[in-house]
C-alpha positions in Angstrom: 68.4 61.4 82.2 66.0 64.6 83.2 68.2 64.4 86.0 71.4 64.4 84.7 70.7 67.3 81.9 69.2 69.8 85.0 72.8 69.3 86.6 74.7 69.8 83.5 72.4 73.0 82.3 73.2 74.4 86.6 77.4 73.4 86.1 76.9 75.3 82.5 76.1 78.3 84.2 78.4 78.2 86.7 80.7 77.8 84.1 82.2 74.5 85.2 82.8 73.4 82.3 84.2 70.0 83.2 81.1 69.1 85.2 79.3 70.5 82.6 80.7 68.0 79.8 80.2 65.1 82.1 76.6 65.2 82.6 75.9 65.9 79.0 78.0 62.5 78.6 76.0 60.8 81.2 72.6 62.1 80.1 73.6 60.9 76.8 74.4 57.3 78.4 70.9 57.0 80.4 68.6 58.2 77.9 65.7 55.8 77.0 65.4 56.6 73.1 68.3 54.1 71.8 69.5 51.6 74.0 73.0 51.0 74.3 74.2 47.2 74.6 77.0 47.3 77.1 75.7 44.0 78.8 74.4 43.5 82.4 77.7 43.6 84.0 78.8 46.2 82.3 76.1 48.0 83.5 76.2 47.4 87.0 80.0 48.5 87.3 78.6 52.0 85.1 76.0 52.3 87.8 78.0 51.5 91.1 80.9 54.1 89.6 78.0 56.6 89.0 76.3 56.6 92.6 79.7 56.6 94.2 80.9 60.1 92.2 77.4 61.6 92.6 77.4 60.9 96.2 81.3 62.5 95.9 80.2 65.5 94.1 77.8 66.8 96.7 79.7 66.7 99.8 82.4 68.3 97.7 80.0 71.0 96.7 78.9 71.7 99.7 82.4 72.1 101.3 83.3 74.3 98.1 79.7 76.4 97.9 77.5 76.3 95.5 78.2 78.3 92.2 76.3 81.3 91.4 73.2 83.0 92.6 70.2 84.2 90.8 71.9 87.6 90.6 75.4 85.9 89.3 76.9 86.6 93.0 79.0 83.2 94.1 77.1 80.9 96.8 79.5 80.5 100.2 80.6 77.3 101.0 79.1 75.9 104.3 82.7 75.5 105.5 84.2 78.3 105.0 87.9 78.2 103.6 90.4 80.4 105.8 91.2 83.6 104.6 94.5 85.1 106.1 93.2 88.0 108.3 96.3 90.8 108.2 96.5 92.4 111.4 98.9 94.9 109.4 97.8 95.5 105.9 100.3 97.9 105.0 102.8 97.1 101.8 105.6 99.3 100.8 105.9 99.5 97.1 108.2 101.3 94.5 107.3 103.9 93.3 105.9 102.9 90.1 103.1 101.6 92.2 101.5 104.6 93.6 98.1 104.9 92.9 96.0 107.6 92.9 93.9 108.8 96.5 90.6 107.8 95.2 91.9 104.5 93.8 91.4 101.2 94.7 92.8 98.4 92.1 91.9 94.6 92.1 95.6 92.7 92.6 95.7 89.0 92.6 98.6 86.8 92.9 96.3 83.5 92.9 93.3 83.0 90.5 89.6 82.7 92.0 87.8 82.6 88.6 84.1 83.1 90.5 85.4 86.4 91.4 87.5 87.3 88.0 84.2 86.4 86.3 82.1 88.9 88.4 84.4 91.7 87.7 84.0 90.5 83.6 80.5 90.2 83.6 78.9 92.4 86.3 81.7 95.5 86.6 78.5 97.7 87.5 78.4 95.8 91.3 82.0 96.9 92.6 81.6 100.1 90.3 78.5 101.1 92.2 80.0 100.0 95.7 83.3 102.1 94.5 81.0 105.1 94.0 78.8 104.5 97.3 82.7 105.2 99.4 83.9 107.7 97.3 86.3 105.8 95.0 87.3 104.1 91.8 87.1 100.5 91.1 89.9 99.3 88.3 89.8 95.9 87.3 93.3 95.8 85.1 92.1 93.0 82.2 88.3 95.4 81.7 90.7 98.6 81.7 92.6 97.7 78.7 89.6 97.1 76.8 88.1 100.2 77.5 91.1 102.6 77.0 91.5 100.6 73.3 87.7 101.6 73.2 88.5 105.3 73.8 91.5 106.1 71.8 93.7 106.3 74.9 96.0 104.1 74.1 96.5 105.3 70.1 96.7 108.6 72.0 99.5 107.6 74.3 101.4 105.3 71.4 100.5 106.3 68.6 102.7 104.1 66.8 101.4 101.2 67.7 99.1 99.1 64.9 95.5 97.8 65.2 97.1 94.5 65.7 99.4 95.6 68.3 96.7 97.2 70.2 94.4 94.1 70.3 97.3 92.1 72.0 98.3 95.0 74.2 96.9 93.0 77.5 97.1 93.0 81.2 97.0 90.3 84.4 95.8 91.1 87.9 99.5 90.2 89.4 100.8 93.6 87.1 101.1 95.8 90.0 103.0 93.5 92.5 105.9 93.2 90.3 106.8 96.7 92.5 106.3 95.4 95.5 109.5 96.3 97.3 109.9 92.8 98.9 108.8 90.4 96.1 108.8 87.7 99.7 105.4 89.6 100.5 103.1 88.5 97.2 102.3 85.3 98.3 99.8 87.8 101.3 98.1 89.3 98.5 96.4 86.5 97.4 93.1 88.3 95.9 91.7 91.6 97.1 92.4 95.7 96.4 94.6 97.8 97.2 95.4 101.7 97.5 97.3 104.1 98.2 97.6 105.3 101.5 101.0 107.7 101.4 104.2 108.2 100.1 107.5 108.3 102.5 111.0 108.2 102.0 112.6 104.5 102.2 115.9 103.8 104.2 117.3 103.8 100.4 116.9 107.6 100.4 114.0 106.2 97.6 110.4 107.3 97.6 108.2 104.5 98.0 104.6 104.2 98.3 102.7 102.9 100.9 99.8 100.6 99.8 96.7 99.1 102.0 95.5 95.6 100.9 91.9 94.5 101.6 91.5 90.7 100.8 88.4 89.5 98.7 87.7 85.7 97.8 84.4 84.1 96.5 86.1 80.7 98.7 84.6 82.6 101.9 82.1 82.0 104.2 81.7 85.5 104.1 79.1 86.7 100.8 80.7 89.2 98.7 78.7 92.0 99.8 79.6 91.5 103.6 83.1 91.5 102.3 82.8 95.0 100.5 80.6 96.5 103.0 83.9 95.8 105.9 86.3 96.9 103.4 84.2 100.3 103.1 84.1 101.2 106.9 87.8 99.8 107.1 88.9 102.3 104.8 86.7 105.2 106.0 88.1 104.3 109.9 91.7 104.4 108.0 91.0 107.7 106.3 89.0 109.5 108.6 91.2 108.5 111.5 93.9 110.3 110.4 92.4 113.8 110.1 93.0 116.2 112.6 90.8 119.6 112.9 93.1 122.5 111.9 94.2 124.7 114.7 93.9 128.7 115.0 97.3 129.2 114.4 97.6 127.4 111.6 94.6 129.4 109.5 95.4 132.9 107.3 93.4 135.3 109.5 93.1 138.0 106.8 91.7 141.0 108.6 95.0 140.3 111.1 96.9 140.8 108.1 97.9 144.9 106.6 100.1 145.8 104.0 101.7 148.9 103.7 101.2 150.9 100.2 104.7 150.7 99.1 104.7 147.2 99.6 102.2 146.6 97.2 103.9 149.0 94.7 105.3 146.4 92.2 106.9 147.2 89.3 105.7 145.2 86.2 107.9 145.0 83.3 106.6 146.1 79.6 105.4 142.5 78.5 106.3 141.4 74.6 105.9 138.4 72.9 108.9 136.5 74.0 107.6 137.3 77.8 104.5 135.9 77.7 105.5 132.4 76.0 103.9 129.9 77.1 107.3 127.2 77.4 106.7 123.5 77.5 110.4 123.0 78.6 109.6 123.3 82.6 105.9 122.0 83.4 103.6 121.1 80.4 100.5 123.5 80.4 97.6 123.2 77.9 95.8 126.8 79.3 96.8 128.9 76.1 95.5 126.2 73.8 92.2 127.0 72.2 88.8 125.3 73.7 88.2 122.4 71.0 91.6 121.2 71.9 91.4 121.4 75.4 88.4 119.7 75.6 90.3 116.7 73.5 92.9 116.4 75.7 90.9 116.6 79.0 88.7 113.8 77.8 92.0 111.3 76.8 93.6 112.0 79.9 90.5 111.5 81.9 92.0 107.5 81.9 90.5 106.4 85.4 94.0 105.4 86.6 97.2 106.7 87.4 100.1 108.3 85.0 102.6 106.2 86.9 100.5 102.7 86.1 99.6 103.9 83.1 103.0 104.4 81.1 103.6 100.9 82.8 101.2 99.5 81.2 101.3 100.8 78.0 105.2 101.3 78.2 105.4 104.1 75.9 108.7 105.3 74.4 110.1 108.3 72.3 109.8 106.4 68.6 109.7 109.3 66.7 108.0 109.4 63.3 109.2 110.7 60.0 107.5 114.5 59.0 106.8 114.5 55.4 105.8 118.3 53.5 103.8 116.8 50.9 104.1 119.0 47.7 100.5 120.2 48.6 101.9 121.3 51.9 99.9 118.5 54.0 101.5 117.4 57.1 101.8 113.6 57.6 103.3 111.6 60.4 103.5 107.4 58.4 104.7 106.2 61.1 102.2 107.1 63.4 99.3 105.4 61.1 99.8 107.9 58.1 98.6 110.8 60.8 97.5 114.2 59.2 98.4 117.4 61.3 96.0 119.5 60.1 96.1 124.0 60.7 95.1 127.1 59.0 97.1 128.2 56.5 99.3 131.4 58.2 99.5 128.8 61.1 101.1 126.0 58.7 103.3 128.7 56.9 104.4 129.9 60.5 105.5 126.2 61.3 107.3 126.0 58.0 108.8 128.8 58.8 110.6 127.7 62.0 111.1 124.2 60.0 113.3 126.0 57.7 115.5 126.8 60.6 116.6 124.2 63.1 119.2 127.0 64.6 115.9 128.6 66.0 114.2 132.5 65.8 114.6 134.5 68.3 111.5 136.6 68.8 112.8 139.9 68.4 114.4 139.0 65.2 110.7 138.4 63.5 110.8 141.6 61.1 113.5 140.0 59.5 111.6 137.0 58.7 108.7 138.5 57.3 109.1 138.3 53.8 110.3 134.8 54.2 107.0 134.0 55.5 104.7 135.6 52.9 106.2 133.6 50.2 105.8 130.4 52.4 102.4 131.5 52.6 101.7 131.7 49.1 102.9 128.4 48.8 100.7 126.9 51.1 97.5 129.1 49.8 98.2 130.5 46.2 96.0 133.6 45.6 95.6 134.1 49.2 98.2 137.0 49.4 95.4 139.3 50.1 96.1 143.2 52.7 94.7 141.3 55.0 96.8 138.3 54.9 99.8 141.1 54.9 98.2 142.5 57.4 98.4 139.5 59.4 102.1 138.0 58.6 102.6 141.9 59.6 101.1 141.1 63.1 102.8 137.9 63.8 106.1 139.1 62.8 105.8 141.9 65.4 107.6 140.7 68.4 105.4 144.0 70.3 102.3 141.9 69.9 101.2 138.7 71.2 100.0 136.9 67.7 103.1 134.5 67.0 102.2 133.0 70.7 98.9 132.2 69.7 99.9 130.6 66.5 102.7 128.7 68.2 99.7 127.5 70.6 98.0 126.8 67.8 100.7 124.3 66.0 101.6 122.8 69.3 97.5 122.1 70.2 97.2 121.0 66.4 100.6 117.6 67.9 98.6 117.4 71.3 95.4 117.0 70.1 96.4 113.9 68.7 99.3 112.5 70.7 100.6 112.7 74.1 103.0 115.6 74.9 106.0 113.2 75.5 106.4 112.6 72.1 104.6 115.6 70.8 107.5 117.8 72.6 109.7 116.9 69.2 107.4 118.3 66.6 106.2 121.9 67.8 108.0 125.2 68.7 109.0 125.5 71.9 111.9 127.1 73.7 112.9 128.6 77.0 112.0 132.5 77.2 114.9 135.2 75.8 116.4 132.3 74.2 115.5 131.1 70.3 112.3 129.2 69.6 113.1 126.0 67.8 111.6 122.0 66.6 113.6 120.1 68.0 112.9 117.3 65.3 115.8 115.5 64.2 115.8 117.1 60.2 117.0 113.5 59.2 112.9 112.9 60.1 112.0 115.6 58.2 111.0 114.8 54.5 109.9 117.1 51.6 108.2 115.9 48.5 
């Protein structure tokens, strides 16, 4: 029985639970305390089937391995089973599958569940190896969990409930669903992958070029052997592939002069509508104040990707209704009954520009100054104090640079709590000499 109960407490921790269950049922069926009348034949038949599966079980562990170490690491078989060696471990990929350089992503199109639970329980072993070569270990099924941790992914859908987000979840085979000949998954069996470069496929595509480095706990080889090869393959790869930069190919500044009149430039008398900061080429987050900055930073710091990451999260442009509450609050119910929160002059300024989906051109601001002191008095009764003249004074003066830090401060007031892509909708933006507009749909836009 004493036996029997060691074995099923060693299965139990490798988490066989199978093996586990049937030497809790045998220890039950051999203990000493109440004897159970099954007759001597019985018996003998229960015994004979006993030795025979016991005798069974160890050569088939040993050809297998033998669970898990002291230190949770899986035990090698004594045979080891083959492992496809791939003299060519090159994959082309779509696009949607590029990675970035210091990434390396666990992919598996077969399960090894010694492996799967190593990356569960003990993420700090590959994270540690990851950091010893100079990259970053993602294990897919542990990154959803810890962007749902973080407010990533409320940040990048914020639309989505708190039931929506707890089933929001994520497979090792997610990444070879771009693999650009689908034939090809059944070489990926278990291991990483990266990305290695990008060329242009006989499609006239762009496709990525990915690496694969197999890893299996049904080796002969222990998993730190395994790691340790794939980290001098990949630094022969890499390193390989660098070549030292010739003279010619260096600025050599004291061989460069410049004559005075060609460093005569001209610079044109800068107003407000010059120095807008417009969202509607590249997104840019420089003119937004510190606190905000710092916000975004931190969200986008994701440890993976943009292109795997709006795959994974498959975010879209579902736009939520803008209601003016009759205290002037700004809520978004559709996005979790989200408050927008600014100062007062920065809140009438919005309003302001709400009140006109035809746009303001800059230079027109005089004539919407009285406009925006009453808004302001709506929005802060009693506040219509010189120097709150003296401000709407300032930010209607297209000769001063005041409305472009409000309108950074209404667009920083969207970003800071959802991603640009859908952000883009709700705060002023337009291209420069043209008129500054929200380009929310007014159907969205609700006063109380």
């Amino acid at each position: 029985m004493v036996a029997f109960g060691v074995y099923a407490y060693k299965f139990y921790t490798a988490k066989k639970e199978g093996l586990t269950w049937a030497f809790v049922t045998l220890a039950l069926l051999f203990q000493p305390f109440a004897k159970i009348g099954l007759g001597r034949t019985l018996w003998n038949v229960i015994d004979v089937i006993v030795a025979i599966g016991l005798i069974a079980l160890f050569f088939w562990e040993r050809k297998r391995g033998g669970g898990l170490d002291k230190a949770g690491i899986p035990i090698p078989p004594d045979k080891p089973i083959k492992v496809e060696n791939l003299d060519d471990n090159k994959f082309e990929f779509k696009l949607d599958g590029k990675l970035k350089s210091n990434e390396l992503i666990y992919v598996a199109n077969e399960e090894d569940k010694a492996l799967e639970d190593l990356f569960e329980t003990k993420p700090e072993v590959f994270e540690g190896w990851g950091k010893m070569i100079g990259f970053h270990i993602i294990y897919l099924p542990l990154l959803m969990k810890r962007l749902a941790d973080k407010d990533v992914l409320h940040y990048r859908a914020p639309y989505l409930s708190e039931a929506e987000l707890a089933c929001t979840t994520i497979g090792n085979d997610f990444l070879l669903q771009y693999l650009e000949q689908p034939g090809e998954r059944g070489r990926l069996k278990h291991g990483f992958i990266r990305t290695e470069d990008i060329h242009r496929g006989v499609d006239g595509k762009d496709k990525a070029i990915n690496r694969f480095y197999p890893l299996s706990s049904n080796t002969g080889e222990p998993i730190a052997d395994q790691l340790h090869r794939i980290g001098k393959q990949i630094f022969d790869e890499t390193h390989k592939r660098e070549l030292p930069l010739s003279k010619s190919s260096k600025w050599i500044v004291d061989e460069i002069s410049f004559d005075d009149n060609q460093c005569r430039i001209e610079r044109p008398t800068r107003d407000a509508d010059v120095s807008f900061n417009s969202q509607l080429g590249n997104e840019s987050i420089d003119d937004l104040i510190e606190e905000v900055k710092e916000r975004i930073v931190k969200l986008r710091q994701r440890g993976i990707s943009q292109y795997i990451l709006e795959q994974l999260i498959h975010p879209d442009d579902r736009l939520s209704r803008l209601v003016i509450t009759k205290d002037y609050r700004l809520l978004l119910p559709d996005y979790n009954n989200m408050e927008i929160k600014m100062e007062p002059l920065v809140k009438a300024v919005y309003l302001l520009f709400l009140n006109h989906p035809e746009g303001i051109l800059f230079k027109h601001l005089p004539d919407y100054r009285e406009e925006l002191a009453k808004i302001y008095n709506k929005v802060k009764p009693l506040g219509l104090t010189d120097r709150a003249l003296q401000s709407i004074e300032d930010v209607t003066n297209p000769l001063l640079n005041s409305i472009n830090e409000k309108c950074a401060r209404i667009r920083g007031a969207f970003v800071g709590q959802f991603d640009d892509h859908m952000a883009r909708h709700y705060y002023i933006d337009g291209l420069r000499g043209e008129a500054k507009k929200i380009s929310l749909p007014r159907e969205l836009v609700v006063w109380e």
